[in-house]
C-alpha positions in Angstrom: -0.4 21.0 -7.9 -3.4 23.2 -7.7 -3.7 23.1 -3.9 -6.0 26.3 -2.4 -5.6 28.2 -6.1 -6.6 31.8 -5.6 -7.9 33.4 -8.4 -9.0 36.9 -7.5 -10.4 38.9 -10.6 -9.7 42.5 -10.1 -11.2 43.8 -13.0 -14.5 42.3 -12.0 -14.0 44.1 -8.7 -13.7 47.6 -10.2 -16.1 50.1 -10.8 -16.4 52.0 -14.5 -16.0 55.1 -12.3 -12.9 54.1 -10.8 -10.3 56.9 -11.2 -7.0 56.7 -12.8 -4.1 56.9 -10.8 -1.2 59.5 -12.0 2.0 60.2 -10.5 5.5 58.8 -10.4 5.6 55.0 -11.4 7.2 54.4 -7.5 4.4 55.8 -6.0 1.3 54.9 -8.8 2.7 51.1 -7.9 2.0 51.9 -4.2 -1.0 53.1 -5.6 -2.2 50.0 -6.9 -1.3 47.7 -4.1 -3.7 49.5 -1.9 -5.9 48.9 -4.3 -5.5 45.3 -4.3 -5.5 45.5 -0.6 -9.0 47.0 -0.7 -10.3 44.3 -3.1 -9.0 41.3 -0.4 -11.8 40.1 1.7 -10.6 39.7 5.4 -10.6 36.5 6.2 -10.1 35.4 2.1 -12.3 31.9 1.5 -10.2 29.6 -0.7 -11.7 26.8 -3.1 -12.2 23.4 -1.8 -9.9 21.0 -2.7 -10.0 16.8 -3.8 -6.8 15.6 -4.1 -6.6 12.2 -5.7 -3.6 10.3 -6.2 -3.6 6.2 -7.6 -0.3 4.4 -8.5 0.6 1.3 -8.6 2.2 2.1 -5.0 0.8 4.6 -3.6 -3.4 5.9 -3.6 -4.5 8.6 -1.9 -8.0 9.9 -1.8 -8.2 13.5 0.0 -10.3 16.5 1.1 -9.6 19.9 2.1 -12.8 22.2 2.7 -13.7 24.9 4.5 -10.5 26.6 4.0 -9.9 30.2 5.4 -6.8 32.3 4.4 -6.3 35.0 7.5 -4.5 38.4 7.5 -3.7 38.4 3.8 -4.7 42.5 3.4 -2.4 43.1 6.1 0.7 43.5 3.7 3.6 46.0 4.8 4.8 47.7 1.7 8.0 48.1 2.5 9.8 49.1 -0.7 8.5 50.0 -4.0 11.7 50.9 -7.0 10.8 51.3 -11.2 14.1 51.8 -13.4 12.2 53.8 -15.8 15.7 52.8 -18.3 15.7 49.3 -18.1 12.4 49.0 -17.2 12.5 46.8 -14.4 10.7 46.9 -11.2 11.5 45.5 -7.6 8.8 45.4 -4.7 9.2 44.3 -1.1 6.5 43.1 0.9 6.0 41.7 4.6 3.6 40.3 6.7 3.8 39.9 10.6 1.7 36.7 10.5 -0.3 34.6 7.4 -2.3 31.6 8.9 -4.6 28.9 7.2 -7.2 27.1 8.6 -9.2 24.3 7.0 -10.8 20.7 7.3 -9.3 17.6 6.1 -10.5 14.7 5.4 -8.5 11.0 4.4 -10.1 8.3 2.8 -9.1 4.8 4.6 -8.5 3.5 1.0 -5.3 5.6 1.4 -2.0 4.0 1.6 1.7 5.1 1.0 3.8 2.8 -0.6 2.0 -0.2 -0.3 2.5 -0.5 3.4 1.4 2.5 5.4 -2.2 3.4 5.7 -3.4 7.2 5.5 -6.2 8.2 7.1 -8.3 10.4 9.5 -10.3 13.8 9.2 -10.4 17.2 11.3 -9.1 20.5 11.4 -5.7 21.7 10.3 -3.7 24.6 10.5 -0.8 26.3 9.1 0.9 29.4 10.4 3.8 31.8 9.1 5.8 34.0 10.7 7.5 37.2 9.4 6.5 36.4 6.1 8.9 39.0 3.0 8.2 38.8 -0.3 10.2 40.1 -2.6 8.8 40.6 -6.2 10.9 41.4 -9.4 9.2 42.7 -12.6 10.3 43.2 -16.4 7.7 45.7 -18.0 7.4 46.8 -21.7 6.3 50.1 -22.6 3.0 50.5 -25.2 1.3 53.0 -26.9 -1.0 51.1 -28.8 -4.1 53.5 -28.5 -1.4 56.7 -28.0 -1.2 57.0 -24.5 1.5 55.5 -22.3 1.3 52.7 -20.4 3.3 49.7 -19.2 2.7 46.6 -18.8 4.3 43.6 -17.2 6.3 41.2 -19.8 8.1 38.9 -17.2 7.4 38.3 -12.8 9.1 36.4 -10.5 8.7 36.4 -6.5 11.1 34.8 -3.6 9.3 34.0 -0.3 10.8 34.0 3.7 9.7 33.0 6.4 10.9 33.1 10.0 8.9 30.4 11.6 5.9 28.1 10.6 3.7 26.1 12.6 1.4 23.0 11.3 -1.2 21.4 13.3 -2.8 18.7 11.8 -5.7 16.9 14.3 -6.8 13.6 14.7 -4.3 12.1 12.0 -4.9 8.1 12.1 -7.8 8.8 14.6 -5.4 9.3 17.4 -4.6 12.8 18.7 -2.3 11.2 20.5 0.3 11.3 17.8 -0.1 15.0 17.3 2.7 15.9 19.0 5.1 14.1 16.9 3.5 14.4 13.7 3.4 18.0 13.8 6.4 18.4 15.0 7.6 16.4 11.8 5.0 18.5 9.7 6.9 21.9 11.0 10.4 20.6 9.4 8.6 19.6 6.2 6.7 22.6 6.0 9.6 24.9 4.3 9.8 22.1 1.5 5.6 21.9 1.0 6.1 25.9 0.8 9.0 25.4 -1.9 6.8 23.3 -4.0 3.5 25.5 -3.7 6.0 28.8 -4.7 7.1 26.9 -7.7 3.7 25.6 -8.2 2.3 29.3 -8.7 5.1 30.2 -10.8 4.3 27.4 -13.2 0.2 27.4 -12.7 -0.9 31.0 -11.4 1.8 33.6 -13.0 0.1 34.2 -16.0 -3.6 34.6 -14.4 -1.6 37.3 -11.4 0.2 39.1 -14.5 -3.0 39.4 -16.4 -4.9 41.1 -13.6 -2.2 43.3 -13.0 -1.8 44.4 -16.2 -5.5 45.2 -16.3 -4.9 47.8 -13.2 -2.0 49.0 -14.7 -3.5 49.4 -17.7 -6.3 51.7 -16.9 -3.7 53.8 -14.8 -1.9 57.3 -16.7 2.1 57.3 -16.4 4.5 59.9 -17.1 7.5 59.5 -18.7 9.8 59.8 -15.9 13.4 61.4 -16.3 16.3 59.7 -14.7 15.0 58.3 -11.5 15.7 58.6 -8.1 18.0 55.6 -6.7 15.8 53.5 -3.8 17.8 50.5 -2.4 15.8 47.5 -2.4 17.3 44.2 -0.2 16.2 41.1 -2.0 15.0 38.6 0.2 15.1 34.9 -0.5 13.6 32.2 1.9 16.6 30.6 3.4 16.7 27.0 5.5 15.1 26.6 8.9 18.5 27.0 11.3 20.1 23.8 12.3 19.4 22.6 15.8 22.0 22.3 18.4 20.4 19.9 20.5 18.9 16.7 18.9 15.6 15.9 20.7 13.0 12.9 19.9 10.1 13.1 20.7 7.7 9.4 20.7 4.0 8.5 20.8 2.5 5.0 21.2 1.1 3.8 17.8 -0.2 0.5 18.4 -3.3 1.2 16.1 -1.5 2.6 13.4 1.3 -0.1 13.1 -2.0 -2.5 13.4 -3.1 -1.1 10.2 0.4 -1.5 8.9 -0.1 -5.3 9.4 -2.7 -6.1 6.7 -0.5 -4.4 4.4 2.8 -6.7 4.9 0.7 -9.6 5.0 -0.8 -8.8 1.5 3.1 -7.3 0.1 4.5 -10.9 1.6 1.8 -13.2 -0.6 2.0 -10.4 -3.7 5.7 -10.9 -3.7 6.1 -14.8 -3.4 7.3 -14.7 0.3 4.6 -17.2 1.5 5.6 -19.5 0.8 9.4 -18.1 0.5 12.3 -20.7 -1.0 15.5 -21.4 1.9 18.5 -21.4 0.6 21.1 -24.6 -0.2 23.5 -25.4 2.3 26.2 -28.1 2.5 27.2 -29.2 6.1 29.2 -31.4 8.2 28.5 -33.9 10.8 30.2 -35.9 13.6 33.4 -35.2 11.2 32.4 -37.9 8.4 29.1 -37.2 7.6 28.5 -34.9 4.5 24.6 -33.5 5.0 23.2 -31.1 1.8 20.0 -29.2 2.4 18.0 -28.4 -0.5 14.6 -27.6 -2.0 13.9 -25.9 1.2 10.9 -23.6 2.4 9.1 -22.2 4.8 5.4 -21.6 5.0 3.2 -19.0 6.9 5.2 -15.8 6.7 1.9 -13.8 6.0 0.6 -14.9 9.2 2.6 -11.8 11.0 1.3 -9.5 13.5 2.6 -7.2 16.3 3.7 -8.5 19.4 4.9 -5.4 21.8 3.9 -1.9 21.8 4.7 0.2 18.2 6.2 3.8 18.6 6.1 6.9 16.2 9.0 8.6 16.8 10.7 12.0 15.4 14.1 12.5 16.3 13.4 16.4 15.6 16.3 17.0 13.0 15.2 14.6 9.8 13.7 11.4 10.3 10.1 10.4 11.3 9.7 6.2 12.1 7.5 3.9 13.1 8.8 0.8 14.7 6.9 -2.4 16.3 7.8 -5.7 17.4 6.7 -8.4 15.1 5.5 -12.2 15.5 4.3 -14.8 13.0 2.0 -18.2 14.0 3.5 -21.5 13.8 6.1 -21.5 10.6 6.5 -24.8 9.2 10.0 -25.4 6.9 11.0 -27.9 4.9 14.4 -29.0 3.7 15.0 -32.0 1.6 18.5 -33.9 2.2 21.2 -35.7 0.6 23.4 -37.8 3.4 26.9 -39.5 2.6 28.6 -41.2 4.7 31.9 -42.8 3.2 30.0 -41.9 0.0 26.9 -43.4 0.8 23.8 -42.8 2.4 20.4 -41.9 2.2 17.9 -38.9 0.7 15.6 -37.8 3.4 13.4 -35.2 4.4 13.1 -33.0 7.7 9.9 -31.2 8.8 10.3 -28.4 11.0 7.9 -26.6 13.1 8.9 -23.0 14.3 6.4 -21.2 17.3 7.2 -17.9 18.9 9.1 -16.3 15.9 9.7 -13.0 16.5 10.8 -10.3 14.2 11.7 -6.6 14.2 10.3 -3.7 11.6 11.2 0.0 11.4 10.7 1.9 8.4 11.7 5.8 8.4 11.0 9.3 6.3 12.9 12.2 5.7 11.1 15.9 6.8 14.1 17.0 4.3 13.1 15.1 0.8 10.3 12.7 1.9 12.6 9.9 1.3 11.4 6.6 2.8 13.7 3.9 4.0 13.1 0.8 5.7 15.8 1.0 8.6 14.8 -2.7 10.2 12.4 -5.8 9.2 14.9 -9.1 10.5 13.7 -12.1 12.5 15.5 -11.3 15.9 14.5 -14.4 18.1 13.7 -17.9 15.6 12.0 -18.9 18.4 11.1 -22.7 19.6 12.3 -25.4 16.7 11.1 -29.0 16.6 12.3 -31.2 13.6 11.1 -34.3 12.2 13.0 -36.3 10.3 12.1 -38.9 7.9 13.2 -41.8 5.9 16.8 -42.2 8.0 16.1 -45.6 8.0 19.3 -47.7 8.7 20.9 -44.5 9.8 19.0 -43.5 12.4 21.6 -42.9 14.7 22.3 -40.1 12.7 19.0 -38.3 13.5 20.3 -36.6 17.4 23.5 -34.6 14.9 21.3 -33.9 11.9 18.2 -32.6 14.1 21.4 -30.3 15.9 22.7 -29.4 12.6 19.3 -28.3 11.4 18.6 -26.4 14.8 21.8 -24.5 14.2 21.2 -23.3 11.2 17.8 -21.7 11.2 19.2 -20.0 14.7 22.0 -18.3 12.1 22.1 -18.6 8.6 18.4 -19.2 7.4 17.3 -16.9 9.9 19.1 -14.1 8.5 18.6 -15.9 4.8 14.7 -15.0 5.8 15.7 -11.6 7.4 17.6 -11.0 4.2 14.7 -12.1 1.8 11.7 -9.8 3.5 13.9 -6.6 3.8 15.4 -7.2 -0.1 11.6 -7.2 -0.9 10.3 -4.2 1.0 13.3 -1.9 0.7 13.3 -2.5 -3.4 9.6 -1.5 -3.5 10.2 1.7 -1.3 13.3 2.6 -3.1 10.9 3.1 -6.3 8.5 5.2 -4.3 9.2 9.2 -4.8 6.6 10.8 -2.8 8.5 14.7 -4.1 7.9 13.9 -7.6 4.2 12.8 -6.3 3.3 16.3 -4.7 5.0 18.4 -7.3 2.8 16.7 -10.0 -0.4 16.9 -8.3 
């Protein structure tokens, strides 16, 4: 993920004229990180960025500019130690704050796993607090051109951090869901930081080892003798602390779950839902009377929309969701069915007409792993039913139990055989969506 790479090129930065540093290897590295600090604009201008992601699930289609790295050159050293013996070196470094400011923009294209749009533009920010690094170095001795010097053969760094702070404005064109979604942001931000740390290991290492080894290079050592002892604490970025009190904290998001919409109503045609097959069932009326229900269906599924207010809510310890209140236009069904009574009996059909369906949706993801789960999508109310039978013919006084029979069973078991079909369908699709993978291979 090359996101905000900085590439500084010392080398180019240096003078011909610039003296060589001598002294003890402790103290030339001290040395040389003022050197780098003097080479470190204030505030540090970082590349622009287009991040472009297209899956069969998930496209995104990005900009960061303008971006502004602040308080960078304000490093602490606060520990500097060489074993001259096993020629391994261990540096500490702090910094009271490290901030980022930039510009983003979100293409409307944009959508996360079929269903939820991405999109909006303004400024964003990202703050660190209390920032240690701590920096571990093997280095290889060479006297190629018969003069000492050392070189770096192998560098690793841990990162911590004692708070962090993300803003992100006008995210889906609403400030109004700043609150929560930076809130949110702030508990993913330790894992975005994990994956750019591992991201520069893999992707920047070999350019930051190069540059130094061109300053360390040009710089005279002396063999040291056996070296004075320096403790060094090695720091390592350790989890945000758990929160004692769980808080939630909500925003109305009627015009980002009204984005959502188009989405389901494309994911319900795409995935044969509209129309969707009913199940089989085999009943019982008046005690006699054996009714079978088959070749069922019901049409106009994709005619959803929201029907109350949505909320975006983050319940501050994991989980971000969007919820809404759902209702469809008139479904029709249709069942054919097989009636016996004493063994005989006709095949007929029933027509039925459902208005005012109502259905609820919730769909959830993790600050922790960017897991996304669908937590609700289930027809709550089926709403006002009116059946039509036809072809009862001698047995029509059969129609008042069969119409009740019918009614009964999209209020229970087709309603939940419906409920059961549009979450199956949704919830298999997000279960294949791995948005960690996604950012780690960007």
């Amino acid at each position: 993920m090359h996101i905000l790479c900085l590439h500084i090129s010392f080398a180019a930065a240096r003078s011909s004229s610039d003296a060589a540093v001598s002294g003890p290897i402790d103290d030339l590295l001290i040395a040389l990180l003022e050197q780098l600090r003097s080479l470190l604009p204030e505030p540090l201008p970082l590349g622009d960025l287009a991040i472009d992601v297209d899956s069969p699930s998930t496209i995104i289609h990005a900009n960061i500019t303008d971006a502004v790295l602040h308080n960078l050159s304000t490093f602490i050293i606060d520990n500097v130690h060489v074993n001259m013996f096993t020629l391994k070196a261990a540096v500490a470094l702090s910094l009271p704050t490290l901030s980022l400011d930039c510009n983003y923009y979100i293409d409307s294209r944009s959508v996360l796993a079929e269903l939820f749009p991405l999109y909006g533009g303004g400024p964003c920010s990202v703050a660190l607090g209390n920032l240690a690094a701590a920096v571990d170095a093997d280095l290889k001795h060479n006297r190629s051109d018969g003069s000492d010097h050392y070189q770096i053969e192998a560098l690793d760094f841990n990162l911590h951090f004692d708070t962090l702070d993300i803003q992100i404005h006008n995210l889906f064109d609403n400030d109004e869901l700043a609150t929560v979604i930076d809130e949110f942001a702030d508990d993913f931000g330790p894992l975005l930081v994990d994956i750019l740390v591992n991201d520069t290991r893999r992707d920047l290492l070999p350019t930051i080892i190069d540059e130094l080894n061109d300053l360390l290079w040009n710089a005279s050592l002396p063999l040291a003798e056996t070296p004075a002892v320096k403790h060094f604490q090695r720091w390592t970025r350790t989890a945000p602390s758990t929160k004692l009190v769980k808080l939630t904290s909500s925003a109305n998001a009627n015009s980002f779950f009204d984005n959502i919409i188009p989405n389901l109503q494309t994911f319900i045609v795409a995935n044969s839902l509209d129309p969707m097959p009913l199940p089989e069932m085999d009943a019982e009326v008046l005690g006699n009377t054996g009714v079978k229900l088959y070749n069922g269906f019901v049409n106009g599924l994709s005619s959803v929309h929201r029907t109350a207010d949505a909320h975006l809510v983050y319940d501050e310890v994991e989980w971000l969701s969007v919820d809404g209140g759902l209702g469809f236009d008139e479904l029709v069904a249709g069942y054919s069915l097989k009636i016996e009574v004493f063994g005989i009996g006709p095949h007929v059909s029933a027509e039925i007409h459902l208005t005012g369906t109502k259905a609820e949706f919730q769909a959830q993801i993790s600050s922790q792993d960017l897991a996304i789960e669908l937590g609700k999508l289930r027809v709550s109310d089926i709403g006002s039913i009116r059946v039509i039978i036809h072809g009862l013919s001698l047995f029509g006084w059969l129609i008042d139990p069969i119409i009740d029979l019918i009614i009964n069973l999209f209020r229970g078991p087709i309603a939940d055989a419906i409920s059961d079909a549009m979450f199956s369908a949704v919830n298999d699709m997000l279960s294949e969506i791995d948005l960690l993978a996604m950012l780690e291979n960007l």
